[in-house]
N, C-alpha and C positions, 0 to 999 in steps of 0.2 A: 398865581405863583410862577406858572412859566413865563409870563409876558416879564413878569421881576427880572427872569434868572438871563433872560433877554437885552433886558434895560442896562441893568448894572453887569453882568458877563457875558460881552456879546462875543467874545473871543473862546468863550468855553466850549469843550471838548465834548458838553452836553447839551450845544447850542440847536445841532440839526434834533438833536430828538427832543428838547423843549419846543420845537418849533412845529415840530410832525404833530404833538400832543395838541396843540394849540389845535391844528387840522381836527384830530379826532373828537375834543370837547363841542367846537363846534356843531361837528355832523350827531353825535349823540343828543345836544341838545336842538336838533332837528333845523338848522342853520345850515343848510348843503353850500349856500354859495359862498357864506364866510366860510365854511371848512375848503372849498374847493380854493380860494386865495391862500389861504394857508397851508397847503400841500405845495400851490405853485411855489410860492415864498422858500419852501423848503428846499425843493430842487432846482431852484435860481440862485439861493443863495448857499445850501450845501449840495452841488450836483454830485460828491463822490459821496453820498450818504447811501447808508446800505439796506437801506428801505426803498429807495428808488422805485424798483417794481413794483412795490408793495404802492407805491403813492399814487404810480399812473394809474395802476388798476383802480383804486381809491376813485382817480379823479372821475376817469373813466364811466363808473358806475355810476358817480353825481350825475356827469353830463346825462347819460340814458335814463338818469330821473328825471330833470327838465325836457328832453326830448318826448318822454310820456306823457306831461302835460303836469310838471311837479309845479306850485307855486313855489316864490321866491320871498323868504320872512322878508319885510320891508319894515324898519323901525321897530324889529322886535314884534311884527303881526305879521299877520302870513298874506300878501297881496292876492286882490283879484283874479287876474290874469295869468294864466301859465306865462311860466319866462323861457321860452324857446329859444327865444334869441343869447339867452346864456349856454344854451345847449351847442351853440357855435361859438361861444367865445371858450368853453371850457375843450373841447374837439379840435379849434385852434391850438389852444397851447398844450397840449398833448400831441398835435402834430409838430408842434413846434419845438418843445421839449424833451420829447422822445419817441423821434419819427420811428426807431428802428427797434425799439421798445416790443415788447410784447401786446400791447396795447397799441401800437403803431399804426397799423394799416387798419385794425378797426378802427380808428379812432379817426383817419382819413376818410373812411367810407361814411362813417356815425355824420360825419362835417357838412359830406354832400345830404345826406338824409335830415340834416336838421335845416339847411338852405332850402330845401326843397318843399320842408314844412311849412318857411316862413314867406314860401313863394320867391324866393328869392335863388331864379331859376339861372340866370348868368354865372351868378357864383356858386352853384350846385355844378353843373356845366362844368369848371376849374374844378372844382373838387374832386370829379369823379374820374377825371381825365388827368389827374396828378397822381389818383391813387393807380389808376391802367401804368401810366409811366414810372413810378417812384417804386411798386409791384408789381412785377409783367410776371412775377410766377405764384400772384397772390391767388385762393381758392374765391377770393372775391370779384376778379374779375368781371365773370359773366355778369355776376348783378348790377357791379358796376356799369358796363355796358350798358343795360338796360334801365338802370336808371338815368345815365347821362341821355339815350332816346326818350325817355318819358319828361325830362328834366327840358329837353332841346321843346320836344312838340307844346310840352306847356308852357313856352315861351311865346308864346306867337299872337300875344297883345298887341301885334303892330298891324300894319295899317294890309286890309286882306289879300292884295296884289305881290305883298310880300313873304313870299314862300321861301326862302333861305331857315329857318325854323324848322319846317316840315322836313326839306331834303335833309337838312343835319340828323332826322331823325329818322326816318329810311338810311340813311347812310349806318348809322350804328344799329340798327334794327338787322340790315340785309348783312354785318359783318358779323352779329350777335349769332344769327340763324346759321351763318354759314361756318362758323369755327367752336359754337356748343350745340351742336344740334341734340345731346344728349341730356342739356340742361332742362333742369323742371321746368323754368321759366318757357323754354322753346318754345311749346302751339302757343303761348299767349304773346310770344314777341311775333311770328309767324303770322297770328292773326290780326294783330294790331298794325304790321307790314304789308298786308293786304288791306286794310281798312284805310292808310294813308297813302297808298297808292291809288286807291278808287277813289280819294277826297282828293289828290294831286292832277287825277285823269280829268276830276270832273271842273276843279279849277280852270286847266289849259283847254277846256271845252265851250268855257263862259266867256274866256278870253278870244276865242278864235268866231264865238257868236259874236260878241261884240266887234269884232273887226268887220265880220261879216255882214253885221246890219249897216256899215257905213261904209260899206262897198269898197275898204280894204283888201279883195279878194286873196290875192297872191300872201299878206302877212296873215289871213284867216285859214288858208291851204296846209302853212307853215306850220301851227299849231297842230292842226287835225292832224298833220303827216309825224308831228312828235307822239302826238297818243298814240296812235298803233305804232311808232318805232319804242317807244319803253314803256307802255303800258297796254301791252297787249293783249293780255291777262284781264282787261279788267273790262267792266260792263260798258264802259265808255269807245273801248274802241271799235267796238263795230256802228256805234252812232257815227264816231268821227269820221270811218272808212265811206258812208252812206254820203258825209255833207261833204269828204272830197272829189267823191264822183259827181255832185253835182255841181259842183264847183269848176270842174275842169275844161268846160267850154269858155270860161271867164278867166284861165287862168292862161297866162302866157308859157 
């Protein structure tokens, strides 16, 4: 009956809430992703409807069921596989709908957190780094942070010489420490900050061995002289200190 009152009165003045209805039958008969189409539909195509809030929340709520691992009906059965990946398509258009929303900036950070599920670590990365910029006085921040570190380091399927991964995630780990130090998350980002710096130390130490077995001396020196200049802290640098003094009668 509402799809009718749609059909034949698409100009009526009961169009946005035949259309919201539409949303709700859906999600009752346990359809999240047709109700979630049917909410957007609503506030694309009535955005001054005065359900609005009512709907992002709606949508909102969908998305965090696929994000738990909700299946998606396929053909009127319920498929095998959770649909995550609609858990980013519904967090999109709530951020894209109604960034400033009540549902807003959760619905930015849900975005990075469902990228993040589908390993889909670059555009978790944007995500978390638009909700820092788009909310710089959101309470979500710090996690933020700290997910976009978690987000950065589990990117680092390339090739092992390439550590730009790592430093991006030292880089938000050591800003995460230094501006919530009161955050729950703190010792765990603190100690995860230590851990990829003694993986960074021990990197530039395999690097400066290898120069050194082929009699590189001076770019092997170079190396060992970075560990103890920024990771001096760490178990690596008093190794490095040992292989540049013996280095030093080879070294111009």
């Amino acid at each position: 009956e509402f799809n009718k009152l749609l059909k034949h009165y698409p100009n009526s003045p009961q169009g946005s809430e035949a259309q919201y209805y539409l949303g709700r039958c859906a999600e009752e008969d346990g359809d999240y992703y047709q109700a979630f189409l049917a909410y957007q539909k609503t506030v694309q195509v009535y955005p001054s409807t005065v359900r609005f809030e009512e709907i992002v929340e709606r949508m909102y709520q969908i998305g965090n069921y696929f994000l738990g691992g909700k299946k998606r009906k396929l053909f009127g059965t319920v498929a095998i596989l959770p649909a995550r990946d609609k858990a980013v398509e519904i967090f999109q258009a709530i951020v894209d709908e109604g960034p400033f929303s009540e549902h807003g900036e959760l619905a930015q950070y849900k975005l990075g957190v469902a990228h993040l599920a589908l390993g889909e670590y670059e555009q978790a990365v944007s995500a978390f780094e638009q909700l820092i910029d788009r909310y710089p006085n959101s309470p979500l921040i710090d996690d933020a942070r700290f997910q976009l570190a978690q987000a950065s380091l589990k990117g680092t399927f390339e090739p092992v010489y390439d550590q730009r991964p790592t430093d991006m995630a030292m880089k938000e780990l050591e800003v995460f420490v230094d501006e919530y130090p009161d955050s729950d998350l703190a010792p765990d980002a603190a100690a995860k900050l230590e851990q990829l710096r003694e993986q960074r130390a021990e990197h530039d130490f395999q690097v400066a061995h290898f120069y050194e077995r082929r009699k590189r001396h001076a770019s092997a020196a170079l190396y060992y002289q970075g560990i103890i200049d920024h990771y001096a802290q760490t178990s690596w640098a008093s190794k490095a200190a040992g292989r540049l003094q013996a280095l030093a009668p080879r070294v111009p």
